[in-house]
N, C-alpha and C positions, 0 to 999 in steps of 0.2 A: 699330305693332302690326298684323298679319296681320286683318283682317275676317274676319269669319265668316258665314255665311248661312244659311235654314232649310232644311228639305230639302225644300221645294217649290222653291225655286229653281233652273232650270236655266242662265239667264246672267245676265252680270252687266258695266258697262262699266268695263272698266281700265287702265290704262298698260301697253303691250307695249314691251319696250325692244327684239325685234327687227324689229319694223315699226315703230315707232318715231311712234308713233299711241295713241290711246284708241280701240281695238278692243273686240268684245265675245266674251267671254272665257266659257269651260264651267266650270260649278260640281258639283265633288265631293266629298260628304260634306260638303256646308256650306263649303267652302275654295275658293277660285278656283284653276280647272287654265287649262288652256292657253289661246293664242288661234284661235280657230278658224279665222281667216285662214289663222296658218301651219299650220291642222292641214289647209288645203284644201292648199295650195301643198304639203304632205310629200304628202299622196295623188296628186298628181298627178304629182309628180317619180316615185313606186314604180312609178305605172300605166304613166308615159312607161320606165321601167327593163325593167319588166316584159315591155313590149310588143316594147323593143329585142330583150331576150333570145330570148327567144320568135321572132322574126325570126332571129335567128343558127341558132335550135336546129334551124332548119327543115333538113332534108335535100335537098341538092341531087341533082334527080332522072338530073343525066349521071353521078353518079359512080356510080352502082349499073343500068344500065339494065335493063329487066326481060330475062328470057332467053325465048326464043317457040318 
């Protein structure tokens, strides 16, 4: 059966089956959510996605040279 917790609590330590560890884990609405580990590792994969794109998006300055 699911635990439950009060709504002061904001973590809590529990078995992650994808870290594959007792991680400590965010609590919402009384219920355990995610682990916060892999909530670091998803930010940092988007920021690292992000950042690629963002690099691509860049215009390269020979293909348009300015006209004088």
């Amino acid at each position: 059966m699911p635990e439950h917790f009060t709504r002061g609590t904001l973590e809590c330590t529990a078995y992650c089956n994808r870290c594959e560890d007792f991680t400590q884990h965010r609590v919402d609405g009384g219920r355990r959510g995610p682990c916060l580990k892999c909530i670091e590792r998803l930010e940092q994969r988007i920021a690292k996605i992000k950042g690629e794109a963002a690099e691509h998006a860049r215009q390269n300055p020979s293909l348009f040279p300015e006209a004088t």
